[in-house]
N, C-alpha and C positions, 0 to 999 in steps of 0.2 A: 265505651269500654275498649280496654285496650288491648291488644293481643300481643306475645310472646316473642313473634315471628320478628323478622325486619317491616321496619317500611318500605312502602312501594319507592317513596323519593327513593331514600339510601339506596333500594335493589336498583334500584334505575342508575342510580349515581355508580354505582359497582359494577354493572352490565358495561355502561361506558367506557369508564374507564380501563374494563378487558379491552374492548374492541378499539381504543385509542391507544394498549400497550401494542394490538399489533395491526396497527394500521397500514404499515409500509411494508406486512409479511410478505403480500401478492405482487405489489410492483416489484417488491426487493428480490424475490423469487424469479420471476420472468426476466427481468432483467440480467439476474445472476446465471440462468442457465443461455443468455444470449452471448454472455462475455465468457463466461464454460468452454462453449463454442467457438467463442474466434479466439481465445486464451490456448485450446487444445490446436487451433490447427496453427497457430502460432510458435509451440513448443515443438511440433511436428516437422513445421517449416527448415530450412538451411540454407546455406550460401546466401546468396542476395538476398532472395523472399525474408528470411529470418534478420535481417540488418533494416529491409525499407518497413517491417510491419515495426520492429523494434523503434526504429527513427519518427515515428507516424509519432506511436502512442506519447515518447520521451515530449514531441514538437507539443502533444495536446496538455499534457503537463509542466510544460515551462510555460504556453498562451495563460493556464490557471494561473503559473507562480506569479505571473506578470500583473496580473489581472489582481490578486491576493495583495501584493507589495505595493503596488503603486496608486493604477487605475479606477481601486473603489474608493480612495480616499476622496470624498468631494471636495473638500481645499485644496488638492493637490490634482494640476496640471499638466499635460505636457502632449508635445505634437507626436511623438512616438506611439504606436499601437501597438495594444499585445498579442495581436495577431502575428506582427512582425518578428515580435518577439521569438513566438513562438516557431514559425516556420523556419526560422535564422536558427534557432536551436537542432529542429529537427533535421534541417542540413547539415549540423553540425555535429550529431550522433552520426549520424550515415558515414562521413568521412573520415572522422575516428574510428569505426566498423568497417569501411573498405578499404583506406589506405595501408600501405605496411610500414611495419615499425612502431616503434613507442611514441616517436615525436608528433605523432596526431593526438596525443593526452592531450596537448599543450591547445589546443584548439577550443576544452573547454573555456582557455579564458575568453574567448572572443564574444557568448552569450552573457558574459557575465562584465565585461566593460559595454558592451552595446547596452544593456538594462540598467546599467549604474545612476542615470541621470535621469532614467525614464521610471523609479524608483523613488518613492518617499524616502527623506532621507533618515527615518526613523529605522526603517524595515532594510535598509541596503543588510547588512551583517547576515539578515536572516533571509535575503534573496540570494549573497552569495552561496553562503552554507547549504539552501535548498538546489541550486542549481551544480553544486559539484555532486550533492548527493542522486540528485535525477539523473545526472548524466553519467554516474558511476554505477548507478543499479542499470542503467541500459547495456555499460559495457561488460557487464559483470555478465548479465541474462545471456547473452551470447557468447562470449567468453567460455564460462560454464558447459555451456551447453555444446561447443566445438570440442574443448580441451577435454572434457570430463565426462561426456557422451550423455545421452537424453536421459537414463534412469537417474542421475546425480541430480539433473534442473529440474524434471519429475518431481523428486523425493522431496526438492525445497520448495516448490511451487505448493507440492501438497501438503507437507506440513505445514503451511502457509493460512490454504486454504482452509484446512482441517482445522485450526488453530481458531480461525475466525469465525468458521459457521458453531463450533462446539462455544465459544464467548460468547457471539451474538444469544443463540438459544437457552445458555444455562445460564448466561448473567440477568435474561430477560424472565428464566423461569423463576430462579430462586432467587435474584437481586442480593441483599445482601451488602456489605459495607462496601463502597468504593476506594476504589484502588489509587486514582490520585483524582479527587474530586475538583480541585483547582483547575487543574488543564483539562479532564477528559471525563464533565460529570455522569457520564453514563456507564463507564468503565467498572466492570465489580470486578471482585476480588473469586467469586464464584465462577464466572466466564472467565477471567484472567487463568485460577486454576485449570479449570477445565483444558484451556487451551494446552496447559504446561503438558497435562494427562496424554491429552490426544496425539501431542506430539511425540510421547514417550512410548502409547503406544503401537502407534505405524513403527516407530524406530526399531520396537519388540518383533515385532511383525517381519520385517525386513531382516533382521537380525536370526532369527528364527527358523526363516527359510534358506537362508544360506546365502543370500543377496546383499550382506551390507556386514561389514566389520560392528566390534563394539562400542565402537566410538561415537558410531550414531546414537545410543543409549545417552550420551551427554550432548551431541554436536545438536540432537534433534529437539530438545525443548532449548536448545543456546538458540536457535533459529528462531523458531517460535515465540523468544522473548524478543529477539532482534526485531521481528516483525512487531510484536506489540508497541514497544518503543518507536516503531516507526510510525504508527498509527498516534499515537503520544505527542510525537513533533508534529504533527502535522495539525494534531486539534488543540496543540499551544499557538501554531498559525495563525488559525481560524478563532480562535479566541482571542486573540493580540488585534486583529484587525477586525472584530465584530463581524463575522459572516460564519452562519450554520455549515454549509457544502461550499467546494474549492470552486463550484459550480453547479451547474442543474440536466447538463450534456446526460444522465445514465440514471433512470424514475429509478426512485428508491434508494440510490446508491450515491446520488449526487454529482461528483464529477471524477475525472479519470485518476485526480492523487486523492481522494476520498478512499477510491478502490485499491490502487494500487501502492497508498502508500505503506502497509505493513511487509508487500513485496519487495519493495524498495531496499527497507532496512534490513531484510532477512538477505538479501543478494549482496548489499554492502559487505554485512558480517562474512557471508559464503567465499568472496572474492581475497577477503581480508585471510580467509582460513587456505581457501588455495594458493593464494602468494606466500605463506607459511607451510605449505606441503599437507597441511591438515587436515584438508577437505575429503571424504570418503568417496573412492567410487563404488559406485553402489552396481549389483548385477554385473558386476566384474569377475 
C-alpha cells in the first residue's frame, strides 16, 4: 500500500542535493573573512605598503592569466614559466606605482611581449586584453585611493563586495532564469538583480547621510554592473580554455582573478569615471 507522502529515495535525493547547493557555503565563508582581513588592511595601507601588497596580488593574477592562456593547454609547449610570468608582472605593477610620471604606463607592454610566445596562440588576444586589464585595475586601486581618499576606494570595494555576497545568496536562494547561460551558467537574473539593489542601496545610504552627492544613486549600481561583467570575462576565460577556477590558491573561491575579478572591472569603470572628473568623493 502506498502512501501520499514522498519517498524515502526522492527525500533522500532532495536532502542532497540541499547540501550539494551549499557545499562550498563553509570553505567559501572562512576563506572570504580571511581575504576581508588582509583586503581591509590593504585598503588601510599607503605609500609603499599599499603599491608592494597591490604588486603581490596583480604578480598572483598575471601567474593565473599565464597559466589560463598558455600552460594548461597539453599540446602546447614552452620553456617559459608562469611563475616568471607572473613575478615580471608584479615588478612591473610596482614601478608603474613608484615611479613618476605617466611614462611608467608604457611598462605594461613589457608583461605582455614577454607572454606573447609563451602563449597559445589561440588565446594571445585574450591574454593581452586580460593583462592590460589586471594591470589597469591595480593602478586604478591605488590611484583611487591616493587622489580620492580611502572613503571613495571603500565605497567601491563595498559595493563590490555587497554586490557579490547579495548574487551569490539570492541567485542560490531563488535561482530563477540565467542571466547569460553561455558564458556564466550559474549566473541568475535573481542575484544579478539583487546585486543592482544592494548597490542602490549603500548608495541611498551614503546619500542620505550627507556623505556622498547624487550621483552615486547611478555611479553605484554602474559599479556594480561593471563588477558583474567583470566576473563575465573572466568565466568566458575559464570556459574558452575548459578550467572550473583560475586556480585552487583560496578553498572555496578558487584562485585570486576568481576573487577578484568583478574588482577588477568595477575599478576599470572607477578609473575611467575619474580621468572624466566623474567619480564622486564620498565623506567629503
Amino acid at each position: 500500500m502506498s502512501g501520499g507522502g514522498p519517498r524515502p529515495g526522492r527525500l533522500r535525493g532532495a536532502l542532497q542535493r540541499g547540501r550539494d547547493k551549499w557545499a562550498d557555503l563553509w570553505p567559501r565563508l572562512l576563506s572570504g573573512v580571511v581575504l576581508a582581513v588582509l583586503g581591509l588592511l590593504l585598503l588601510l595601507a599607503s605609500g609603499l605598503w599599499i603599491r608592494l601588497g597591490v604588486s603581490v596580488v596583480i604578480g598572483v593574477m598575471m601567474w593565473e592569466l599565464a597559466r589560463l592562456t598558455g600552460w594548461r593547454h597539453p599540446e602546447f609547449r614552452s620553456p617559459r614559466h608562469p611563475v616568471l610570468i607572473g613575478i615580471l608582472s608584479g615588478l612591473v605593477m610596482l614601478a608603474m606605482l613608484v615611479l613618476p610620471g605617466d611614462w611608467p604606463m608604457a611598462l605594461a607592454l613589457v608583461p605582455m611581449i614577454a607572454g606573447w610566445h609563451g602563449t597559445h596562440e589561440h588565446e594571445r588576444p585574450a591574454y593581452l586584453l586580460f593583462t592590460l586589464a589586471i594591470l589597469g585595475a591595480g593602478y586604478a586601486l591605488v590611484v583611487i585611493r591616493e587622489v580620492m581618499g580611502l572613503p571613495t576606494l571603500a565605497w567601491i570595494v563595498g559595493t563590490v563586495v555587497l554586490s557579490d555576497v547579495l548574487g551569490y545568496f539570492i541567485g542560490r536562494r531563488f535561482g530563477g532564469p540565467r542571466f547569460w547561460p553561455a558564458i556564466s551558467p550559474k549566473k541568475t537574473w535573481s542575484g544579478t538583480i539583487a546585486g543592482w539593489v544592494g548597490a542602490l542601496v549603500l548608495a541611498l545610504v551614503l546619500l542620505l547621510a550627507g556623505q556622498a552627492p547624487w550621483s552615486v544613486l547611478v555611479l553605484g549600481p554602474l559599479l556594480a554592473l561593471a563588477g558583474q561583467f567583470g566576473d563575465i570575462a573572466e568565466s568566458w576565460l575559464k570556459r574558452r580554455v575548459g578550467v572550473k577556477d583560475s586556480s585552487d590558491l583560496i578553498p572555496g573561491h578558487g584562485g585570486a582573478m576568481d576573487r577578484f575579478d568583478a574588482m577588477a572591472g568595477a575599478l576599470l569603470v572607477a578609473l575611467v569615471l575619474l580621468i572624466g572628473n566623474l567619480l564622486p568623493v564620498i565623506g567629503g
